[in-house]
C-alpha positions as CSV (number, residue, x, y, z in Angstrom):
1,X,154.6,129.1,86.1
2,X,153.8,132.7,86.5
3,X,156.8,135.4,88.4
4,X,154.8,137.0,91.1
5,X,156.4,139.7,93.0
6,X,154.3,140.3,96.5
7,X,154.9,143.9,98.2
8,X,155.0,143.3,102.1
9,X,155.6,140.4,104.4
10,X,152.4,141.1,106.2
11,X,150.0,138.2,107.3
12,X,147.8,138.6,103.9
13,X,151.0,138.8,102.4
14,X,152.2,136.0,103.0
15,X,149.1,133.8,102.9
16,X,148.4,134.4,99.5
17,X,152.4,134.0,99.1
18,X,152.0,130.5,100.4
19,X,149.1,129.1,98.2
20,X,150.3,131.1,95.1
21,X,153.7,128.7,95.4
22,X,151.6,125.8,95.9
23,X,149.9,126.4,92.8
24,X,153.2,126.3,91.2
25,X,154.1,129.9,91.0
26,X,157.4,131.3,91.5
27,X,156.9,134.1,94.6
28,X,159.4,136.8,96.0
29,X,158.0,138.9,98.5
30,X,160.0,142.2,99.0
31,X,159.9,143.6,102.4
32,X,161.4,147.1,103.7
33,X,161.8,145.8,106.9
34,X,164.3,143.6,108.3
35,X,161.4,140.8,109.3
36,X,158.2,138.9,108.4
37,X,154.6,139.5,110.1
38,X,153.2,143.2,109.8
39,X,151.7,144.6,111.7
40,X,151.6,140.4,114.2
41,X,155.2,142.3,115.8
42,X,156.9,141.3,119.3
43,X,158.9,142.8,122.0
44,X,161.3,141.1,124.1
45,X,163.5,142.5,126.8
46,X,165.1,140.6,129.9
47,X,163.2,137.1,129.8
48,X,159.2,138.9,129.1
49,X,157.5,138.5,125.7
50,X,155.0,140.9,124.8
51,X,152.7,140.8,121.7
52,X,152.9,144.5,120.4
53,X,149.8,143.6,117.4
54,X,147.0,141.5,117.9
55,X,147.0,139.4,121.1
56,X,143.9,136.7,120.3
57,X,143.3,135.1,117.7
58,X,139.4,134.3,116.0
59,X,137.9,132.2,113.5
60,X,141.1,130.0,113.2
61,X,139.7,128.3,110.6
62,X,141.1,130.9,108.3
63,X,144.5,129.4,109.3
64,X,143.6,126.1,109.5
65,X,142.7,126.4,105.9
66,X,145.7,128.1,104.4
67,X,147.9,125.0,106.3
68,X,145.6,122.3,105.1
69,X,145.7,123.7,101.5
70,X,149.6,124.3,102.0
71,X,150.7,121.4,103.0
72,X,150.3,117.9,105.5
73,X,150.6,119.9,108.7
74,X,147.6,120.8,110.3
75,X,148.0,124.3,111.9
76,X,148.0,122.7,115.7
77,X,150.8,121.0,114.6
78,X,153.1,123.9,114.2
79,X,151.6,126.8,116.8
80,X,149.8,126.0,120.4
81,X,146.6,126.9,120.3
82,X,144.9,127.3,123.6
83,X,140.6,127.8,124.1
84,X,140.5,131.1,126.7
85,X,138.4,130.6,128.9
86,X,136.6,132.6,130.1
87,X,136.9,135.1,127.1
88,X,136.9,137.9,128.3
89,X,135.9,139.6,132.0
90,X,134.2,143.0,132.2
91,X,134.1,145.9,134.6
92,X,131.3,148.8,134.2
93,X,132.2,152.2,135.9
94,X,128.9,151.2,137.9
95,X,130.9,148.6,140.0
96,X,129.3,145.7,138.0
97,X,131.7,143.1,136.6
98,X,131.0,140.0,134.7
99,X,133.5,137.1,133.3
100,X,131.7,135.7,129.7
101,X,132.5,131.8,129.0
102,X,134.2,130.8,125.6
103,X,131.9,130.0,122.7
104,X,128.6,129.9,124.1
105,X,125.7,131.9,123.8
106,X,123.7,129.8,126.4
107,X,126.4,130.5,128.9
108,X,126.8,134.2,128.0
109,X,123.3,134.6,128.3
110,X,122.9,132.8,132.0
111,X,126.4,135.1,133.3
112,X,124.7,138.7,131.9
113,X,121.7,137.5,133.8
114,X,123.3,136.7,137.2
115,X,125.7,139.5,137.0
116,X,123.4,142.4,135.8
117,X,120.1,141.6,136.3
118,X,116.7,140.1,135.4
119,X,116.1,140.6,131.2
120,X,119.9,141.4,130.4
121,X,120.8,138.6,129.5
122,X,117.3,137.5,127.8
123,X,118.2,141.5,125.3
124,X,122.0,140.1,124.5
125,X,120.6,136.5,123.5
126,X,118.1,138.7,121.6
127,X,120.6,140.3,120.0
128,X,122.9,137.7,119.1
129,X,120.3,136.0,117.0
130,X,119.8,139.1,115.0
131,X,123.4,139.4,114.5
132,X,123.6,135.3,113.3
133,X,121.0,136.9,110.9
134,X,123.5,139.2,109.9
135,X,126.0,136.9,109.6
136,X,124.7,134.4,107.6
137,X,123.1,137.2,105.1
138,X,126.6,138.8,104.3
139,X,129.4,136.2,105.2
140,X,129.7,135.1,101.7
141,X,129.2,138.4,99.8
142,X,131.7,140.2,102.1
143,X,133.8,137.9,104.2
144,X,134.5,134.8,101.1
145,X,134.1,136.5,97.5
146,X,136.0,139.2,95.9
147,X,134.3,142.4,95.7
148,X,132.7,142.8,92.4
149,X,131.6,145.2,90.6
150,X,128.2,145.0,91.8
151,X,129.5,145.9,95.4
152,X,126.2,148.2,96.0
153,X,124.2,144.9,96.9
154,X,126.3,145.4,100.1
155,X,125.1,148.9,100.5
156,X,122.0,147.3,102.5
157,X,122.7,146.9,106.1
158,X,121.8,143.0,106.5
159,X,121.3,143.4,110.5
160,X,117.2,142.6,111.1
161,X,116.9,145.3,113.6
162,X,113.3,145.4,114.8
163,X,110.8,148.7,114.5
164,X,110.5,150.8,117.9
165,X,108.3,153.8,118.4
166,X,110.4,156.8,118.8
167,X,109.7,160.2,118.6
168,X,105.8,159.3,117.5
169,X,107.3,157.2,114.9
170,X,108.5,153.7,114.2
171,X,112.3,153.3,113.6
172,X,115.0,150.8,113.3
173,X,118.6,150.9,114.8
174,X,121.1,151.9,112.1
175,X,124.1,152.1,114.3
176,X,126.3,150.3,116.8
177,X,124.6,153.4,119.4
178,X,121.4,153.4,118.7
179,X,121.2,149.3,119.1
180,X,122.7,149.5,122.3
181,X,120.4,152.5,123.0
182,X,117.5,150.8,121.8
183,X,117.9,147.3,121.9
184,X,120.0,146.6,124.5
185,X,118.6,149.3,126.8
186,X,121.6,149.2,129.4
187,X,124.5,151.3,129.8
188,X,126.5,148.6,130.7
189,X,125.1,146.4,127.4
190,X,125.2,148.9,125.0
191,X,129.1,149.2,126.6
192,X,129.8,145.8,126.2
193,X,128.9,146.9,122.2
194,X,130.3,149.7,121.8
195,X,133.5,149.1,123.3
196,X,133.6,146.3,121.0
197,X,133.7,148.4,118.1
198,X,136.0,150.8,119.7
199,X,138.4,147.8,119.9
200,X,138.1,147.1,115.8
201,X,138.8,151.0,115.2
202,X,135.0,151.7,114.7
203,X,133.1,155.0,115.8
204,X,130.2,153.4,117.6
205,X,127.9,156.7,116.7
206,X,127.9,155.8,113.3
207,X,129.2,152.4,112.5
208,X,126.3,150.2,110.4
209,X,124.3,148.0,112.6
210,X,126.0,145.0,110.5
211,X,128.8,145.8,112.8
212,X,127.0,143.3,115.8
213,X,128.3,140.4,113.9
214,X,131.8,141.4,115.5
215,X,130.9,140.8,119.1
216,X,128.6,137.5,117.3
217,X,131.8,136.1,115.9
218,X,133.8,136.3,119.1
219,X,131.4,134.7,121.0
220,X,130.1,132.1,118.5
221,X,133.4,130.9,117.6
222,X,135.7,131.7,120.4
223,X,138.8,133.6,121.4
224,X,142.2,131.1,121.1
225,X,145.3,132.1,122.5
226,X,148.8,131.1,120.8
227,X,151.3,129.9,123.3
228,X,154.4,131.9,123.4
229,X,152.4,134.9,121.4
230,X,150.8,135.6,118.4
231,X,153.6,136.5,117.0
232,X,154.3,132.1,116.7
233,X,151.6,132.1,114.1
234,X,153.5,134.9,111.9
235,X,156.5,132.6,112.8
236,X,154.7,129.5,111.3
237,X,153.1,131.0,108.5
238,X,157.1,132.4,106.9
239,X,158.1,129.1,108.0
240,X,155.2,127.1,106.0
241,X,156.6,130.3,102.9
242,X,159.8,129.2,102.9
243,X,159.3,125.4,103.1
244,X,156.8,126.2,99.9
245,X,160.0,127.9,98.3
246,X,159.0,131.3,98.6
247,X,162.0,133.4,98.6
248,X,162.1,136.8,100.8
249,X,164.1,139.6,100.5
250,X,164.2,141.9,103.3
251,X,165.5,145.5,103.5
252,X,164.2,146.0,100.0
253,X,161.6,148.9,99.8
254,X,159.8,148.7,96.5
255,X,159.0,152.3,95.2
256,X,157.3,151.9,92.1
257,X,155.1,149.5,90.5
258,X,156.4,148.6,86.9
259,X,154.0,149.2,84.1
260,X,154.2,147.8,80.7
261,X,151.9,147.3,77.6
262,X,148.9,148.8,80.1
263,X,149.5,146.1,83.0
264,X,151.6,145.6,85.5
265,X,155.1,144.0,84.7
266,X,157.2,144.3,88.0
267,X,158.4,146.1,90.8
268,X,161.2,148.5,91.3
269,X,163.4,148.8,94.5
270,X,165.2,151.5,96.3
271,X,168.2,151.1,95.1
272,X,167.0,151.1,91.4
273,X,167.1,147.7,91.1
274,X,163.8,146.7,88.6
275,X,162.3,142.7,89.2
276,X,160.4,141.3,86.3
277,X,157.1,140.1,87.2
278,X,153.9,138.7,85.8
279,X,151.9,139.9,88.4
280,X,152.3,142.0,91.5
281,X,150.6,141.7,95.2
282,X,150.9,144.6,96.8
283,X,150.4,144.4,101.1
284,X,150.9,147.8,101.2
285,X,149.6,151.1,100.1
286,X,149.8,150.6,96.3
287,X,148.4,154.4,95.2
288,X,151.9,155.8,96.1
289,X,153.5,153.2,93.4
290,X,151.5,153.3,90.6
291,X,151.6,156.2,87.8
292,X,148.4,156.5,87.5
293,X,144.6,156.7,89.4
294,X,143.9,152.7,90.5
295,X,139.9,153.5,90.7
296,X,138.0,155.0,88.4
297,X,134.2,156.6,89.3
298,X,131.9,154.0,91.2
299,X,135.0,151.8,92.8
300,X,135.5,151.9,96.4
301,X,138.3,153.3,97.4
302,X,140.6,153.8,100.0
303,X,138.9,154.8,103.6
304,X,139.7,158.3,104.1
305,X,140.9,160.3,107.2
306,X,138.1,162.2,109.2
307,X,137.6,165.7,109.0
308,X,141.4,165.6,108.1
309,X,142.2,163.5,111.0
310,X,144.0,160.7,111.2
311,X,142.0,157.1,111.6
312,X,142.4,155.6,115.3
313,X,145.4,153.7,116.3
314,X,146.3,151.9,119.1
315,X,148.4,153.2,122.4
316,X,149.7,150.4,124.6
317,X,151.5,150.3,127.6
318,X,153.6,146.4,128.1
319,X,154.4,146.0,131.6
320,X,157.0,143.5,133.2
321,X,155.9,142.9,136.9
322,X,157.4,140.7,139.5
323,X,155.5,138.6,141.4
324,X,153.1,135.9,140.4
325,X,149.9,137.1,139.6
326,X,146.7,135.3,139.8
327,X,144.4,136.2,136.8
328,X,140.9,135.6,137.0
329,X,140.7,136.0,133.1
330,X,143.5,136.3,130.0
331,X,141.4,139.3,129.0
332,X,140.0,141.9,130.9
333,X,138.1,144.6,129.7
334,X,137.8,147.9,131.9
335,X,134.8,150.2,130.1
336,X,134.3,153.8,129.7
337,X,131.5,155.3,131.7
338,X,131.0,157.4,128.8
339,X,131.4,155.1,125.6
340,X,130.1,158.2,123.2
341,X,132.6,160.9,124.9
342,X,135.2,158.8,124.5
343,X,134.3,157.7,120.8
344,X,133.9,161.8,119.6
345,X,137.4,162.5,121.4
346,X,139.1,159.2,119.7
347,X,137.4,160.3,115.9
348,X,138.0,164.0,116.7
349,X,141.1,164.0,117.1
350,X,141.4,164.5,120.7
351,X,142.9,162.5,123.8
352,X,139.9,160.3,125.5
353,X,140.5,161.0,129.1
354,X,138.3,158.3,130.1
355,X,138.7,155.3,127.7
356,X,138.1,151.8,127.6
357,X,141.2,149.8,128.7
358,X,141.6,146.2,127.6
359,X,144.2,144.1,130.1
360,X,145.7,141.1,128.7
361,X,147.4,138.9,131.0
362,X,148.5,135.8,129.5
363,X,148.9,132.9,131.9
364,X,152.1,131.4,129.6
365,X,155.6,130.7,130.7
366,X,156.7,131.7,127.5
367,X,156.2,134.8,128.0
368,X,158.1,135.7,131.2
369,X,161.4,134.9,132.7
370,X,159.9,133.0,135.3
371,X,157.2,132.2,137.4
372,X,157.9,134.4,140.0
373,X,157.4,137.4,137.0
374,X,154.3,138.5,135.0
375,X,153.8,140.1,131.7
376,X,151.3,142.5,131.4
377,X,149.5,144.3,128.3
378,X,147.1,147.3,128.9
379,X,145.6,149.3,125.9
380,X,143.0,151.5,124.5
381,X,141.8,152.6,121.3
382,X,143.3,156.1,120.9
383,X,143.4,159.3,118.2
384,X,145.7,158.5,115.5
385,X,149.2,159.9,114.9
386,X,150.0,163.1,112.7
387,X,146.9,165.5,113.8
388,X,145.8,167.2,116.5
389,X,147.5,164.4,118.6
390,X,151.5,164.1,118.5
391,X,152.4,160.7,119.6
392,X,156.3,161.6,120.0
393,X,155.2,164.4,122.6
394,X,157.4,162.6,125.6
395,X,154.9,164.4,128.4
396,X,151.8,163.3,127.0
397,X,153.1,159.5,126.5
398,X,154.1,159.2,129.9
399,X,151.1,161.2,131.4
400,X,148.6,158.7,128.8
401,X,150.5,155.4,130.1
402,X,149.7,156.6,133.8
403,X,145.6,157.2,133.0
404,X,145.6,153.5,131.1
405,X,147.5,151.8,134.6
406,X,144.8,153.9,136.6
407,X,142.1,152.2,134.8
408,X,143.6,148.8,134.7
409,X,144.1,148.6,138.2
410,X,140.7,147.4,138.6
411,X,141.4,144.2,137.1
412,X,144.2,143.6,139.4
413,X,141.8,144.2,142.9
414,X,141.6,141.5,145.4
415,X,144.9,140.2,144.2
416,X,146.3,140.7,147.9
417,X,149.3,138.2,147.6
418,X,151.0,139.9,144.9
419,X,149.4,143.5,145.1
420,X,148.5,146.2,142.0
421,X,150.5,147.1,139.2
422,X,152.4,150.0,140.4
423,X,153.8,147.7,143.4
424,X,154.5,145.1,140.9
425,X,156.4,147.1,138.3
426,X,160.0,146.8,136.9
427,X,159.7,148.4,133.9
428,X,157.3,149.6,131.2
429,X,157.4,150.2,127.3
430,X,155.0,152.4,125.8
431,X,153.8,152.1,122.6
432,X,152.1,154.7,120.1
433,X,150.3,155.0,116.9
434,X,153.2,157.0,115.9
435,X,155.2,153.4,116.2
436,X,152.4,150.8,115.2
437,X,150.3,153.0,113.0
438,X,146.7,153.1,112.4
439,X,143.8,150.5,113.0
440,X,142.5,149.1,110.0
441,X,138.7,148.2,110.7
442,X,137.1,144.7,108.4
443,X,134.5,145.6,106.0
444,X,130.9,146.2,106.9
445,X,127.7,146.1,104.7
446,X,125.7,149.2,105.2
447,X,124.6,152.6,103.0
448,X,126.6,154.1,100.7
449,X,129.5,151.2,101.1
450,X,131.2,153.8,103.5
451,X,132.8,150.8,105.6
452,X,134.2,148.7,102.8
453,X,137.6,148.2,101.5
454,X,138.9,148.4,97.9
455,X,138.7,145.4,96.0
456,X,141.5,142.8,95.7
457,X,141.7,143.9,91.8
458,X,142.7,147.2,90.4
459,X,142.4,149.7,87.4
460,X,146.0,148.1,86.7
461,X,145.4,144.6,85.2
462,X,148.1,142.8,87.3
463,X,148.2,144.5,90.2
464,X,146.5,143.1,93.3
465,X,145.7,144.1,96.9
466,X,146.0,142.5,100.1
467,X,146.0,142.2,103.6
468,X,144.2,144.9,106.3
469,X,143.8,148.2,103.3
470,X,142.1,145.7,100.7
471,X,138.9,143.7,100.9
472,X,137.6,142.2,103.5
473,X,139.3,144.9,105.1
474,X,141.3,144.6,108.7
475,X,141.9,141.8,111.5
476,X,143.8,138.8,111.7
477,X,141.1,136.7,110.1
478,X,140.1,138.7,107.2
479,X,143.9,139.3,106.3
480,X,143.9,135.5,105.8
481,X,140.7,135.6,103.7
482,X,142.0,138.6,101.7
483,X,145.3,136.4,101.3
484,X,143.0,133.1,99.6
485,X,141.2,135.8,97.4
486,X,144.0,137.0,95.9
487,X,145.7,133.6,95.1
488,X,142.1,132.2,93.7
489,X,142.0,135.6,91.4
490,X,145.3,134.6,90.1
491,X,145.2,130.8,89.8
492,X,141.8,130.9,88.7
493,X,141.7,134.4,86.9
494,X,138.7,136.7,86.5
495,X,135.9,134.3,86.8
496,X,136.8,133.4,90.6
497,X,134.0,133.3,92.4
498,X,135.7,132.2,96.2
499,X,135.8,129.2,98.3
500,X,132.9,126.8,98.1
């Protein structure tokens, strides 16, 4: 039985917690904070329930695995999980709008065809296939195996994007853009794309083509909702920690990584306190807690800011409204007219004054006092926090939240009964980059390995990453994977080749 001291209580955190103390290893996890779940956070206030992290949850099979392989309860057993359906509904600045059913391609295809004309829907079916192409060429490599050595056989962008004549010669769509440019060859397609990207903290302009198995994964394997919030699955997964005899310690903020005979040894806390340990997890930046460089020449290594800017975050805007409202989808998506403008002002460090604005309106007693109330979620990919753009700037929050409840308005039209937001509203909370930091996008195959992760190892035998800044990178789903790698590297040790 090995001591294992994990850094964090983050979602990747914990999941490799969970099946390292299966495997018969004693686990602490040490986290500053004074509660489990990362960045999977909640706000509560006067009977409504807000999710202030991710709001939907795909490829639950991720979870479903780490329960089976932690215990006898099935994941359904201790969270709701609800199909949403329809997944999503989306408004073009052109007036066009169109509401895309759950987990099928067939009826994705037939609702872009009614709803934006002849062929549109014939191009996305198109381009769902060669994103399953994609899919299937790098899910293993990137998605289920550590990143070796070797990462540079990921350096190929896997996405099968067909030759076009352009500019008197024949080319292929290396970016999110240029397929929905190309490929798609609608504003309102290429929209549908790129504000997908947005939404993962991508620049669309020059995100690898591989990046269209993103929207393939949502719509192949569907968008679940968890009752009472996301924030119930962080709840479920410390609960399924501590019934596995993980112990947590919060309000302990680990500043240094122990080193001894050349690996790691322990952690040691703010108040000088120094824990033993065989080997350390680290859910957090680990560069800051190490005495020496983690990656040495040819290693991927951490994604760095742009042009000194910091990487996009996310600025939200929860909304407790009276009155029952009468959502025609959980998820509404209001896009940019100008998808590339708004992309160059979010990665340059500047405020997007037309972005895309996602609504959530879950349709969940849980999350409101009662039914005579509604809580609302409205947010947009945004500049990050700590350049050109100062989050605590009082004005500019409250003049932002006011742009995003413009936008979002849309979704609320035709509801005549219960009227628009701003005659709905009791009170709003706004919420920044400067409070919920920076989006951490998954790993992509594509040149030069610019959208991949570090790997789960380090230059420190001992020390492992985990969670959203390791391999495979960020999202609910591949914090779970990164979790499983982590506890197979340990339990198995270097010759670990992931799941089968």
């Amino acid at each position: 039985m090995a001591r294992i001291a994990v850094i964090g209580a983050g979602m990747g955190a914990m999941a490799a917690a969970a099946r390292l103390a299966v495997a018969g290893h004693r686990v602490t996890v040490y986290e500053r904070s004074a509660t489990y779940g990362g960045a999977v956070g909640s706000f509560e206030r006067e009977g409504f329930v807000f999710d202030t992290g991710p709001a939907l949850l795909h490829l639950p099979a991720v979870w479903r695995d780490l329960f089976l392989k932690t215990g006898r309860e099935p994941l359904e057993k201790c969270v709701g999980l609800v199909q949403v359906d329809p997944a999503s509904r989306h408004l073009f600045a052109d007036g066009a709008e169109v509401s895309l059913p759950n987990a099928s391609r067939a009826g994705i295809v037939s609702a872009l065809e009614a709803a934006l004309g002849a062929g549109a829907g014939e191009r996305w079916g198109e381009f769902l296939g060669r994103a399953r192409d994609a899919w299937d060429r790098s899910r293993r490599p990137l998605l289920e195996e550590p990143l070796w050595s070797d990462w540079r056989m990921l350096e190929r962008d896997p996405y099968p994007a067909p030759r076009q004549r352009r500019l008197l010669r024949s080319r292929q769509a290396s970016t999110v853009a240029e397929i929905g440019a190309w490929e798609l060859a609608d504003p309102r397609l290429a929209a549908l794309l790129e504000g997908c990207a947005l939404g993962y903290g991508l620049d669309p302009r020059h995100a690898p083509a591989s990046a269209a198995l993103l929207p393939y994964m949502e719509q192949t394997f569907g968008s679940w909702y968890v009752e009472g919030g996301l924030r119930e699955l962080a709840r479920a997964v410390y609960e399924r920690c501590l019934a596995r005899r993980v112990e947590f310690v919060f309000g302990a903020e680990v500043t240094a990584v122990v080193e001894r005979d050349g690996r790691a040894a322990g952690v040691e806390l703010a108040d000088g306190t120094a824990v033993d340990a065989d080997h350390v997890v680290a859910g957090a930046d680990a560069a800051g807690l190490v005495g020496r460089e983690l990656w040495k020449d040819g290693d991927i290594r951490p994604r760095q800011e742009a042009g000194g800017e910091p990487l996009p975050g996310r600025f939200t805007v929860l909304l407790a409204l009276r009155g029952a409202g009468s959502p025609t989808a959980h998820r509404s998506v209001v896009h940019s007219p100008d998808t590339g403008a708004e992309a160059a002002a979010v990665f340059g460090g500047r405020v997007a004054e037309l972005p895309t604005v996602t609504v959530l309106r879950p349709d969940d007693p849980r999350t409101r006092p009662d039914g005579g109330h509604e809580a609302v979620s409205v947010s947009a990919t945004v500049a990050g926090h700590g350049g050109s753009v100062d989050w605590h700037d009082k004005a500019l929050r409250e003049r932002y939240a006011e742009v995003l409840i413009d936008t979002a308005e849309r979704a609320f039209a035709g509801e005549t009964a219960a009227g628009g937001i701003r005659e709905r509203l009791l009170w709003q909370e706004i919420l920044t980059p400067a409070e919920t930091g920076r989006i951490s996008p998954p790993s992509l195959a594509g040149p030069g390995g610019r959208h991949l992760h570090p790997a789960n190892t380090t230059g420190l035998p001992g020390l492992y990453l985990v969670g959203g800044l390791a391999h495979p990178g960020g999202g609910l789903a591949h914090a779970g994977m990164s979790g499983a790698l982590v506890a197979g590297l340990i339990v198995e040790g270097p010759g670990f080749r992931g799941s089968q």
